[in-house]
TORGUMAR-397040 format. One record per residue: x, y, z of N, C-alpha, C, CB in turn. Coordinates in steps of 0.02 Angstrom, whole numbers, padded with zeros to 5 digits, always signed. Glycine has a CB too. Layout:
N
XYZXYZXYZXYZ ...
//
This chain:
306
+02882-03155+01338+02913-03090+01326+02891-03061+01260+02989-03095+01328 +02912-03112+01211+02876-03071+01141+02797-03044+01163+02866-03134+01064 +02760-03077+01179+02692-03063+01197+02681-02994+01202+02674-03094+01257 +02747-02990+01277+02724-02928+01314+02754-02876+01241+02771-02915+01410 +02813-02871+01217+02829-02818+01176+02763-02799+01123+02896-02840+01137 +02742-02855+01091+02692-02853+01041+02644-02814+01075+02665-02920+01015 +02620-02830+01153+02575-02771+01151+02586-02711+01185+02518-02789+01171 +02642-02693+01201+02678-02656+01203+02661-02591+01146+02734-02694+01199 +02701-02639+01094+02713-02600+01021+02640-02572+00994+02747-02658+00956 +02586-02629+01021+02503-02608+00998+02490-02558+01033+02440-02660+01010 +02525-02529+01090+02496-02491+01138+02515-02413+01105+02527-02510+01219 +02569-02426+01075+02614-02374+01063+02573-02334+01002+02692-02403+01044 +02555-02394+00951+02525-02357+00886+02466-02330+00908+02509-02403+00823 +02423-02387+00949+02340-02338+00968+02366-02270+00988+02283-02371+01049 +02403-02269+01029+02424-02227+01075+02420-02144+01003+02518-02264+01118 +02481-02157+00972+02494-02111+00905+02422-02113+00868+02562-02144+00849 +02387-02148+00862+02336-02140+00815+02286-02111+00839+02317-02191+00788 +02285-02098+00931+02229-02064+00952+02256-01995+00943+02204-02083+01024 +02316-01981+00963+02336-01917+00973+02334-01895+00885+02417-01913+01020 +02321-01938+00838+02326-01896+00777+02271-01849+00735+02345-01939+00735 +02274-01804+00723+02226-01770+00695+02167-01801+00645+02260-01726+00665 +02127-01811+00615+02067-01834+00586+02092-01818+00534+02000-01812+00601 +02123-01871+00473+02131-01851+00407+02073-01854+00363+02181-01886+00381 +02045-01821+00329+01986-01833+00288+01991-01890+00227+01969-01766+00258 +01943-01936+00214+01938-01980+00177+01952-01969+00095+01880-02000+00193 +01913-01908+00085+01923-01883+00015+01993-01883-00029+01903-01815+00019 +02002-01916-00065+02061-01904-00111+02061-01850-00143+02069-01947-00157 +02117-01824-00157+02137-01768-00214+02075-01746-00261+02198-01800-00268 +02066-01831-00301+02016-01820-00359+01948-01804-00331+02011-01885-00407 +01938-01813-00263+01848-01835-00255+01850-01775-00200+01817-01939-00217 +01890-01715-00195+01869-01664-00157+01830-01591-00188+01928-01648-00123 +01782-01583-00168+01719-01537-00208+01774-01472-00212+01626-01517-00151 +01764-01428-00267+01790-01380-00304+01764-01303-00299+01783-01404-00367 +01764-01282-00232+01739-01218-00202+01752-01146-00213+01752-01221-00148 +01824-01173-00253+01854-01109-00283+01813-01033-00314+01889-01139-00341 +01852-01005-00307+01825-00933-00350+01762-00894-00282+01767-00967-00451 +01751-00851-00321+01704-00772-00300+01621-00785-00297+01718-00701-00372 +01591-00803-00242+01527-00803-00239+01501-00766-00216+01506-00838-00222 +01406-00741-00238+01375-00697-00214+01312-00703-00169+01365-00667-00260 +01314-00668-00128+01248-00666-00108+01218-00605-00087+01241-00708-00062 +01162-00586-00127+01125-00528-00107+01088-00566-00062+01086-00484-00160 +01051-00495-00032+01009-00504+00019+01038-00459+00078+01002-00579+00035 +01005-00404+00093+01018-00390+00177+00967-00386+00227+01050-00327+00190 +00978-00408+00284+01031-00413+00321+01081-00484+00316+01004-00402+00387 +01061-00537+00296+01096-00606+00297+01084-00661+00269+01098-00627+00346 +01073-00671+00345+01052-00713+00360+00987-00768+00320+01046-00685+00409 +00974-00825+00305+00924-00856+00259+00878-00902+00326+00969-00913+00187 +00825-00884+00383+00808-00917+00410+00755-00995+00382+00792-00872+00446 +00794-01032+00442+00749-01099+00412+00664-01109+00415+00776-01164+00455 +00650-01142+00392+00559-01121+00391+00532-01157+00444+00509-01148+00317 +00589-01219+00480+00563-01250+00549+00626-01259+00591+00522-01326+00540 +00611-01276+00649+00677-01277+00694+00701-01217+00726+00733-01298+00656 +00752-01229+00779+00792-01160+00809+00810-01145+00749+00858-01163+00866 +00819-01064+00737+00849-01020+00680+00848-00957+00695+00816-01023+00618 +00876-00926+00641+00899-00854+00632+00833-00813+00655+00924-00837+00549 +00870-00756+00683+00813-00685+00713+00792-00664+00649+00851-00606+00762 +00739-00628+00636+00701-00601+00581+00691-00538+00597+00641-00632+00566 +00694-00470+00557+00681-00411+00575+00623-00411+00559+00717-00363+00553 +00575-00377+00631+00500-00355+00657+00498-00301+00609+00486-00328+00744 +00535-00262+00605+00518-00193+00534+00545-00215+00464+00569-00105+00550 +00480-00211+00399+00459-00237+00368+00453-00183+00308+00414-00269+00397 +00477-00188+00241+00464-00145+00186+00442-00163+00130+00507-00116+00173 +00412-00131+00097+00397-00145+00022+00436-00132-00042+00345-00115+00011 +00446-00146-00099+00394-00226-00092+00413-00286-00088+00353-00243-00144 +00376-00320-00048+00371-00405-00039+00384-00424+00040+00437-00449-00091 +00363-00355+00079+00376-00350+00156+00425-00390+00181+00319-00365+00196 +00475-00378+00163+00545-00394+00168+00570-00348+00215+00583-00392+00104 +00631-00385+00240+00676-00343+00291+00696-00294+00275+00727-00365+00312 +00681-00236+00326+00687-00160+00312+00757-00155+00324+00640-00108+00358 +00813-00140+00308+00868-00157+00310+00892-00087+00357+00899-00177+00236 +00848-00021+00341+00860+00026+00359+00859+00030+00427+00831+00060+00331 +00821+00006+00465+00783-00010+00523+00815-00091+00557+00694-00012+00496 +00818-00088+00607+00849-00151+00627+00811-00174+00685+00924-00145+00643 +00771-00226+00673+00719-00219+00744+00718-00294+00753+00627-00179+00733 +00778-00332+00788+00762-00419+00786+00707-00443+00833+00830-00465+00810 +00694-00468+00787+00635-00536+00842+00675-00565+00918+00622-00636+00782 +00654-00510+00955+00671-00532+01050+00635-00556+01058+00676-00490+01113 +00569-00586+01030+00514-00647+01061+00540-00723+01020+00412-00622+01033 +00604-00732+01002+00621-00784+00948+00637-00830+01012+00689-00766+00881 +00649-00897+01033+00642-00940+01108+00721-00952+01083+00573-01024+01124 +00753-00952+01055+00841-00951+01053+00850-00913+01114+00884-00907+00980 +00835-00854+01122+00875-00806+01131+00840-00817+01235+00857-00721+01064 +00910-00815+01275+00915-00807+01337+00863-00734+01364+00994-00804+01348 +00835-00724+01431+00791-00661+01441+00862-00613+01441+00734-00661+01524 +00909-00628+01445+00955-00581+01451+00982-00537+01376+01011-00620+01487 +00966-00570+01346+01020-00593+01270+00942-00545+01240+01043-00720+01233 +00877-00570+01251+00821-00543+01224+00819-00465+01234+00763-00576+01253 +00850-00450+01291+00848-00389+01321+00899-00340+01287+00861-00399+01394 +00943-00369+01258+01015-00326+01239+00966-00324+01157+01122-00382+01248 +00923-00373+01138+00904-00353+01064+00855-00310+01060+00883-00407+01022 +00815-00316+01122+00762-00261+01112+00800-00198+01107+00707-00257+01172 +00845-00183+01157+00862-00107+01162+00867-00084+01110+00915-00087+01194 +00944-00133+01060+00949-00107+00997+00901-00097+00945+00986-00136+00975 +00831-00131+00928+00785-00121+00915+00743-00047+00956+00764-00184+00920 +00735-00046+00993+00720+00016+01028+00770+00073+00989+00736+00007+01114 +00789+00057+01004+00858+00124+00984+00839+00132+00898+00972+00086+00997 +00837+00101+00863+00829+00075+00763+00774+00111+00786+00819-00025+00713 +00713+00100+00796+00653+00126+00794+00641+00214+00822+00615+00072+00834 +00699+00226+00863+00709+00297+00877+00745+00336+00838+00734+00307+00932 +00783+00298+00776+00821+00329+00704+00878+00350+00757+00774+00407+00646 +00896+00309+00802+00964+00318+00818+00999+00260+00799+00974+00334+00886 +01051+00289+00771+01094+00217+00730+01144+00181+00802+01170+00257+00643 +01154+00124+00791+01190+00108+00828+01257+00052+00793+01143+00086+00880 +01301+00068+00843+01383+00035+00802+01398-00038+00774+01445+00036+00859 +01406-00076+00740+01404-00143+00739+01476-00154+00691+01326-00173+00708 +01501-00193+00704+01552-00217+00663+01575-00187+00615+01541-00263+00640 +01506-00186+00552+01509-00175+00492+01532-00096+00496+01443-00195+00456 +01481-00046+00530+01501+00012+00508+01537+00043+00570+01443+00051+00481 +01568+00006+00603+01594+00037+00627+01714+00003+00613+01540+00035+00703 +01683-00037+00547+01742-00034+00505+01807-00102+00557+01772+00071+00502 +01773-00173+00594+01787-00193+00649+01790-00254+00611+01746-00180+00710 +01842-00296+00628+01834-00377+00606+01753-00387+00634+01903-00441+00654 +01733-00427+00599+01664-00446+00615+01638-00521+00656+01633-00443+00548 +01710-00590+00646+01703-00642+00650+01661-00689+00630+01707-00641+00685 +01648-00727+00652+01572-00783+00620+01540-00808+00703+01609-00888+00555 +01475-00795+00669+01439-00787+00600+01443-00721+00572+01367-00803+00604 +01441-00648+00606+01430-00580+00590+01458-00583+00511+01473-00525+00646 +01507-00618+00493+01540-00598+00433+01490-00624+00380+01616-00628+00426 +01479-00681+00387+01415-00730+00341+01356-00672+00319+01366-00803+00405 +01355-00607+00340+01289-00539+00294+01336-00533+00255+01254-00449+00331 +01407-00532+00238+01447-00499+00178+01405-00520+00116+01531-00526+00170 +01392-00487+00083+01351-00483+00018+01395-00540-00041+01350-00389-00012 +01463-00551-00030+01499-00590-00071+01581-00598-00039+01494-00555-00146 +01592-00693-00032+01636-00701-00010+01681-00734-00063+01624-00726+00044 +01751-00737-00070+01811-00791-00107+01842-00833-00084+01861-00770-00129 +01834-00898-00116+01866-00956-00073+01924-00979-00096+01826-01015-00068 +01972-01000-00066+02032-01005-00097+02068-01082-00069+02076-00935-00079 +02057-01136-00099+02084-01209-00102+02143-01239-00098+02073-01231-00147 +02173-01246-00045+02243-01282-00049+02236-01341-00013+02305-01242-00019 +02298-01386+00002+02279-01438+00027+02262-01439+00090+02315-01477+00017 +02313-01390+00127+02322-01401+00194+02277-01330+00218+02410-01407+00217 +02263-01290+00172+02236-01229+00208+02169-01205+00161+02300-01164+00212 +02126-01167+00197+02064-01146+00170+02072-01077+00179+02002-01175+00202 +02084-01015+00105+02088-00954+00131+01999-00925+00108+02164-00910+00095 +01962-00897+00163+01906-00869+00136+01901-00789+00144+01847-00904+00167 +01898-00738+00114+01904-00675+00082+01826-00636+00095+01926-00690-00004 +01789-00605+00122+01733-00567+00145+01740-00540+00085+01732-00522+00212 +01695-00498+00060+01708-00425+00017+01691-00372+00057+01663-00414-00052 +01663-00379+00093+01659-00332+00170+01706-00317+00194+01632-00356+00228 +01750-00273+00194+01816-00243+00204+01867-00272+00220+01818-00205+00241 +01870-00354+00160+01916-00379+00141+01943-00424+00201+01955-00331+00115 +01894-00461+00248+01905-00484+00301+01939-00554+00273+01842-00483+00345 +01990-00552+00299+02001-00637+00291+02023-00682+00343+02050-00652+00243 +01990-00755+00334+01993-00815+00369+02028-00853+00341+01939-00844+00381 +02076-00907+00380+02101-00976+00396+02080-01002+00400+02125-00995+00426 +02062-01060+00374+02044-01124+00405+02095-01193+00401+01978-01140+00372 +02126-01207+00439+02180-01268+00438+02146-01348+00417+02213-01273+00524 +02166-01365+00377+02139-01417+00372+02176-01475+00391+02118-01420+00319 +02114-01537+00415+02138-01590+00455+02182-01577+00500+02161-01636+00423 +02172-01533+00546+02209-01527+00609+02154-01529+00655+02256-01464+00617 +02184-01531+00723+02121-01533+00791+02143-01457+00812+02135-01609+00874 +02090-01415+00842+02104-01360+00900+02179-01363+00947+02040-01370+00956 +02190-01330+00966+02242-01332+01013+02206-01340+01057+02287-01283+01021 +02226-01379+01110+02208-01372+01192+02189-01312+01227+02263-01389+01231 +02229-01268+01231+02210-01189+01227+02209-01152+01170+02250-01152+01262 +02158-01110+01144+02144-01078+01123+02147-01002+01131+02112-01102+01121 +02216-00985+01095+02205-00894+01097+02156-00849+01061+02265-00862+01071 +02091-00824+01103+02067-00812+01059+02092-00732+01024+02004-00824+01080 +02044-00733+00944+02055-00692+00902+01991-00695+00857+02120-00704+00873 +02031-00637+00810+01955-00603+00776+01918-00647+00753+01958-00554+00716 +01949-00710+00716+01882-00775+00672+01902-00815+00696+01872-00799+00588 +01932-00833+00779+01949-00880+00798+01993-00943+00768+01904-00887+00813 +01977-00996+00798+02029-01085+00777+01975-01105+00736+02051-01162+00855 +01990-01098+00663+01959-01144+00624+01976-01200+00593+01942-01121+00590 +01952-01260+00590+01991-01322+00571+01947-01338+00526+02009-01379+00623 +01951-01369+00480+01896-01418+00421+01939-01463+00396+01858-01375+00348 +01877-01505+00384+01908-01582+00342+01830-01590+00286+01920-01681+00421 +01839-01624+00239+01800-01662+00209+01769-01701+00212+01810-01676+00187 +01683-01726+00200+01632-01761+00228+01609-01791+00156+01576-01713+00275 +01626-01806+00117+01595-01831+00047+01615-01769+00010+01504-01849+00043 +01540-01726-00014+01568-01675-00044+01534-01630+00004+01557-01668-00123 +01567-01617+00053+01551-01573+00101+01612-01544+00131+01511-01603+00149 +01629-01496+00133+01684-01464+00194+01636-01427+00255+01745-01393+00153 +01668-01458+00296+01666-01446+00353+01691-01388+00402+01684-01489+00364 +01672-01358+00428+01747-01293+00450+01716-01289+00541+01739-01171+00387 +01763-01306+00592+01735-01287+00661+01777-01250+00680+01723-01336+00712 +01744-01191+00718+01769-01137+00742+01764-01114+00816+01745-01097+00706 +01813-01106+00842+01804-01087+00920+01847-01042+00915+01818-01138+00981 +01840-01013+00974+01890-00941+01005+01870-00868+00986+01971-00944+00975 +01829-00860+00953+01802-00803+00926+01821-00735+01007+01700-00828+00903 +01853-00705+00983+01885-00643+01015+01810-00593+01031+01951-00599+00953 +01805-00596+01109+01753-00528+01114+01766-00479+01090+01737-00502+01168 +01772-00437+01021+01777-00349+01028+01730-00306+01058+01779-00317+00964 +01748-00257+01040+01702-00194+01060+01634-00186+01036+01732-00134+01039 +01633-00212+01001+01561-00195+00955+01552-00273+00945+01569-00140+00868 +01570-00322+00968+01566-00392+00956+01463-00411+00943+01612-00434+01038 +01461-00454+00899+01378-00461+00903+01385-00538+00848+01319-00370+00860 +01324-00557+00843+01304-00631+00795+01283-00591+00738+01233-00693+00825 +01247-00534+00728+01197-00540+00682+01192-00451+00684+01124-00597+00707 +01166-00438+00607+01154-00350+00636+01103-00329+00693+01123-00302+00573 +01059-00372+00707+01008-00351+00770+01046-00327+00848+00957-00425+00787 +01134-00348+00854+01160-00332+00895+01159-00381+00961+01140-00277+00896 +01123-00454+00931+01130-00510+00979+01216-00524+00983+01083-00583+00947 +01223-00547+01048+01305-00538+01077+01334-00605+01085+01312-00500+01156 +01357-00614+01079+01409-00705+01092+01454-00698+01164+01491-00724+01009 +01471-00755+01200+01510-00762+01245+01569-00806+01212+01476-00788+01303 +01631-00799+01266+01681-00832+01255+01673-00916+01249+01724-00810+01303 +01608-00921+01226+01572-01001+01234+01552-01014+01151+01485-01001+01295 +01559-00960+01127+01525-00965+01045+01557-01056+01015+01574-00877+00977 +01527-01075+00970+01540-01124+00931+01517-01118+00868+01523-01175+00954 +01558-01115+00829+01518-01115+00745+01540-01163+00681+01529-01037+00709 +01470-01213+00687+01518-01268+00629+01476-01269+00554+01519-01369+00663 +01495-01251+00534+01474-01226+00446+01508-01289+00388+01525-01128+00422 +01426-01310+00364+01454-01353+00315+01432-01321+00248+01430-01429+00324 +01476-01314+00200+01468-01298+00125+01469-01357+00082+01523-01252+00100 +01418-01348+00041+01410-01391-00014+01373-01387-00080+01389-01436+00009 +01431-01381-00141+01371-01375-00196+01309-01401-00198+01388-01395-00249 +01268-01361-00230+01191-01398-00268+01189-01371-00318+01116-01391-00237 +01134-01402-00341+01103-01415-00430+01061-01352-00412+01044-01507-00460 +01044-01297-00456+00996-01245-00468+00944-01261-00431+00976-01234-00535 +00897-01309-00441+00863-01335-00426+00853-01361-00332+00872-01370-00476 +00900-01397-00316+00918-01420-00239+00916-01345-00200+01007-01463-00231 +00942-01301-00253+00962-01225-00216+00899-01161-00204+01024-01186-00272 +00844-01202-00237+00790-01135-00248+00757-01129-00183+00725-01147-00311 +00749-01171-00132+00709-01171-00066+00770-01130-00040+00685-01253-00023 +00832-01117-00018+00879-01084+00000+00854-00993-00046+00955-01135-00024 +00857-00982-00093+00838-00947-00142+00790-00904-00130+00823-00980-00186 +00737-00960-00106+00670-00915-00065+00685-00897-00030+00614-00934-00039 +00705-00927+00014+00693-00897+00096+00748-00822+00099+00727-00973+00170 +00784-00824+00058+00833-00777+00041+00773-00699+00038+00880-00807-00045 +00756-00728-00035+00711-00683-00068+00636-00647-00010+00681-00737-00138 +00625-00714+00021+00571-00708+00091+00599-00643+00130+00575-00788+00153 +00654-00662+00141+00664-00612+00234+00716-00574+00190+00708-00666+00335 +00756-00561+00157+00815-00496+00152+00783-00455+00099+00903-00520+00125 +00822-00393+00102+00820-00365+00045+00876-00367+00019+00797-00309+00044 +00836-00360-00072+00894-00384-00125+00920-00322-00151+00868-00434-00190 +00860-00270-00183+00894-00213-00198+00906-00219-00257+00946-00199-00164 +00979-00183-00271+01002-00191-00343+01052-00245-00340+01033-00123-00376 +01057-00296-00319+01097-00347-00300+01046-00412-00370+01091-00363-00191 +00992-00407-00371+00961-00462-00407+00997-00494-00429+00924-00454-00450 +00979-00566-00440+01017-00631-00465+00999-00616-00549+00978-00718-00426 +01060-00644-00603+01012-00649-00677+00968-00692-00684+01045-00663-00736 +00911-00692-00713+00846-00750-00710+00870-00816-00717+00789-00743-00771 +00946-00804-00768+00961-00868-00811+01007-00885-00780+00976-00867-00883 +01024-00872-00699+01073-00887-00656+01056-00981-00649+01064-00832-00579 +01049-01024-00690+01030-01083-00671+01096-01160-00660+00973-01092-00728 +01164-01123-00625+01198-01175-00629+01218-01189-00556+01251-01167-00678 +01271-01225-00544+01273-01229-00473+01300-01172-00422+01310-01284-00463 +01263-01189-00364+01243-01136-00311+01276-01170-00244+01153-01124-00304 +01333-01112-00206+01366-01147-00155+01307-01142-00077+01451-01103-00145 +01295-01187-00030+01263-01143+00006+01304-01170+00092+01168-01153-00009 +01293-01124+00113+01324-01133+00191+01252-01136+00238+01383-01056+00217 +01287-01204+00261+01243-01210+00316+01275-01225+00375+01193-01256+00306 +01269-01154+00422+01302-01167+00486+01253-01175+00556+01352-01107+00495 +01282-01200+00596+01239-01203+00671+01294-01172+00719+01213-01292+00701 +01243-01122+00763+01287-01079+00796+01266-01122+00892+01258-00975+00775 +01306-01133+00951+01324-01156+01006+01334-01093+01043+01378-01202+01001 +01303-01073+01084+01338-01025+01135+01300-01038+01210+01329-00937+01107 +01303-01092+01261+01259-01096+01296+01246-01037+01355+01269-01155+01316 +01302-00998+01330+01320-00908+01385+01249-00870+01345+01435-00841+01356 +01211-00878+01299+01170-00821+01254+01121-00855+01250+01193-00796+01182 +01120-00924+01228+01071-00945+01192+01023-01008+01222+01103-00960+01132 +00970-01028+01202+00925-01078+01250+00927-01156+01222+00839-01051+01252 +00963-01119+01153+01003-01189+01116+01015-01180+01051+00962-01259+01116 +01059-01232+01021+01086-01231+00973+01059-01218+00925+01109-01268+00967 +01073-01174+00846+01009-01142+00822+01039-01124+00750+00979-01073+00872 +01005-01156+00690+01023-01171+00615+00999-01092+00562+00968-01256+00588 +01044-01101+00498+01027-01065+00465+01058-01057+00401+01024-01026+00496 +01061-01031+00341+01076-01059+00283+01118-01000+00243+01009-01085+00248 +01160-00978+00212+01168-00915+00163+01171-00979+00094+01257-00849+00179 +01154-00941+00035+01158-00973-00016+01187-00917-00066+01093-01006-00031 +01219-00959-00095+01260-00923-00133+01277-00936-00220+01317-00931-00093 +01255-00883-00268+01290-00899-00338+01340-00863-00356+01251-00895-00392 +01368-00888-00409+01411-00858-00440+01407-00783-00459+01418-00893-00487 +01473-00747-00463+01438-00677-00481+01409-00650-00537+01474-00634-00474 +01356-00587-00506+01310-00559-00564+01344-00525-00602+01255-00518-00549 +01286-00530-00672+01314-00492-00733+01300-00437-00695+01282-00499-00813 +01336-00389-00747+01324-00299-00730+01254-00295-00758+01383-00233-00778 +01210-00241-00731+01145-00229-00766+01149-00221-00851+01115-00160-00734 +01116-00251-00879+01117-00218-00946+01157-00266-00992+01151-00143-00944 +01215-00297-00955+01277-00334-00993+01288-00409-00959+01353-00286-00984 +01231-00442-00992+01246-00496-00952+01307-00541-00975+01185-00536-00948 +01335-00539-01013+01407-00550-01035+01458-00555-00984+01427-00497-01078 +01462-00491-00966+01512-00464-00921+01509-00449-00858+01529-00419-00940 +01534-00474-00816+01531-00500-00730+01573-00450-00680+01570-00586-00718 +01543-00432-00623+01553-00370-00596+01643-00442-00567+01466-00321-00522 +01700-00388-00583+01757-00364-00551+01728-00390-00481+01776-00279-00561 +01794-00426-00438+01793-00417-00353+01815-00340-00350+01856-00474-00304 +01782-00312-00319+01799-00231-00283+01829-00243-00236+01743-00182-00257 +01843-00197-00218+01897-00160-00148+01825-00154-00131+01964-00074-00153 +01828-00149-00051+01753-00134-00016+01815-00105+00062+01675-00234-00001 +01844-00051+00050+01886-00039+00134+01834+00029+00181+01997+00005+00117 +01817-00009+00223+01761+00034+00266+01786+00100+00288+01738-00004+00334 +01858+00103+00315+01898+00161+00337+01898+00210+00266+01981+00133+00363 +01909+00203+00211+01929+00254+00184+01868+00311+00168+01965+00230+00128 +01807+00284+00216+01739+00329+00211+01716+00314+00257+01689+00326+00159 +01735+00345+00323+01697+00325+00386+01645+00376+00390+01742+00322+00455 +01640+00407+00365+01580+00454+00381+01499+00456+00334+01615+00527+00372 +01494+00388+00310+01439+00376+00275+01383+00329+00289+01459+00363+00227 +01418+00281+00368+01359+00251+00406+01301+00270+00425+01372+00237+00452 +01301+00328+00428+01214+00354+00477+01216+00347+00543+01140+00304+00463 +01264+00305+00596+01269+00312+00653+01283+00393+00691+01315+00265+00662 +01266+00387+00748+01251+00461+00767+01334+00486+00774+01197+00471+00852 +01394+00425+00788+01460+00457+00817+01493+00447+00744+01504+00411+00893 +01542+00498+00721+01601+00455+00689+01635+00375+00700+01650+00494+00703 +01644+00352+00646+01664+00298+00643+01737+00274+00697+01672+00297+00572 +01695+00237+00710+01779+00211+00768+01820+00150+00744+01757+00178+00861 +01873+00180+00674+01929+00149+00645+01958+00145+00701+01966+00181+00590 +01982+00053+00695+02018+00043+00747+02086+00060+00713+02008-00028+00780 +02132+00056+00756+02207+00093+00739+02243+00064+00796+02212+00188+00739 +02311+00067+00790+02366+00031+00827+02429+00083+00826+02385-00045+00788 +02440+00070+00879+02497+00130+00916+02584+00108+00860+02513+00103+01043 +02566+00050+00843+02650+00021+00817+02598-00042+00760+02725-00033+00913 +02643-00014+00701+02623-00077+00652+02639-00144+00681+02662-00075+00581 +02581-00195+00640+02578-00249+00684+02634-00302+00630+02484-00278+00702 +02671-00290+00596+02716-00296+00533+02776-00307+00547+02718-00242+00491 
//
């Protein structure tokens, strides 16, 4: 009889320990320090990898340093990610960019953007607690959850940045995301590539040394434009960078990598002393400065959601 109780009682704990969420290993003292306001110039985004599935690249090209014409939006529909279907929805919008007809996307059309779409924000804020990860867009102030050490729910309601969960990997956070809400203007990337209710997005962040960070740096400098965004020369301390892989087997021909890198924020021109303020960046209170051919379609709600 004891026998049977003893394994009984063993049955009971496996039992609780499967159903328990994944606590991360990291102690208090040994969890990396992500805090505060990071930047990243560069538009449109995205930092593609130099081998492997990766990020679309805009076919229209400017000077100087034939960099992504930011004005123009023309993604690579010959990139082997992308489904004949999925290729077809990028050409158009490329078709359309190349006819100087603007077309609606997230950004200007003033729309939660989700992830990855949110990852072009020029500069995001991370905010550290134990149990929760708050991250802050400067792109019209979008903000994400991420729960930490919890599992997904079984069902998933989706919504605008979906179920995000993260735990700690050494000095790595982790963040997986499902449920990403189709909107109206829903897309991955400004080229206007589209996600299904299949999206998956698992993004790992992790400091580096100046140095670890300059191949990220390039490829930055390679494919976006920077503009008046430039880094200070003497920007040489540590650099956060995200590296996520995006899953959608509804879009895509497979799973497919890519990098934003990120420093601390720039001095103001002229004053390298003194560090640009987080701004207000609210898309609604100037909808009429996109260049798209319609007025802006601020979304709005019949009854505060409060």
């Amino acid at each position: 009889m004891g026998g049977m109780r003893g394994n009984l009682l063993c049955g009971v704990v496996l039992a609780i320990i499967a159903g328990t969420p994944a606590i991360s290993q990291n102690t208090a003292a040994s969890i990396p320090v992500f805090d505060g306001v990071w930047d990243h110039p560069g538009l449109p985004g995205f930092e593609p990898l130099a081998r492997g599935p990766t990020a679309l690249v805009n076919l229209s090209r400017r000077e100087p340093g034939n960099v992504s014409n930011n004005m123009q939006l023309v993604g690579d529909y010959h990139n082997p990610i992308l489904k004949p279907a999925t290729a077809a929805i990028v050409k158009k919008f490329g078709d359309m960019s190349l006819g100087h007809i603007g077309y609606p996307t997230p950004r200007n059309q003033c729309w939660p953007g989700g992830v990855p779409f949110e990852f072009t924000s020029n500069g995001m804020m991370m905010l550290q607690k134990p149990d929760e990860i708050l991250i802050v867009y400067r792109n019209n102030q979008q903000v994400r959850h991420v729960r930490m050490n919890q599992n997904h729910p079984e069902h998933v309601t989706p919504s605008w940045y979906g179920d995000s969960v993260g735990h700690y990997e050494g000095d790595t956070l982790v963040v997986d995301t499902v449920g990403v809400k189709i909107g109206r203007y829903a897309m991955i990337d400004w080229y206007g590539t589209p996600h299904s209710r299949a999206l998956h997005v698992i993004e790992r962040y992790r400091l580096l040394s100046y140095e670890q960070s300059k191949d990220g740096l390039a490829r930055n400098a390679k494919e976006n434009f920077i503009g008046d965004f430039r880094r200070n020369a003497n920007d040489t301390g540590k650099h956060l960078q995200l590296y996520f892989t995006v899953e959608d087997p509804g879009v895509f021909t497979t799973p497919w990598s890519a990098t934003i890198t990120y420093g601390r924020q720039n001095p103001l021109p002229g004053r390298i002393s003194q560090i640009n303020p987080w701004e207000e960046d609210i898309c609604a209170e100037n909808p009429h400065k996109y260049g798209t051919e319609k007025d802006v379609d601020v979304p709005a709600a019949a009854t505060p959601d409060f």
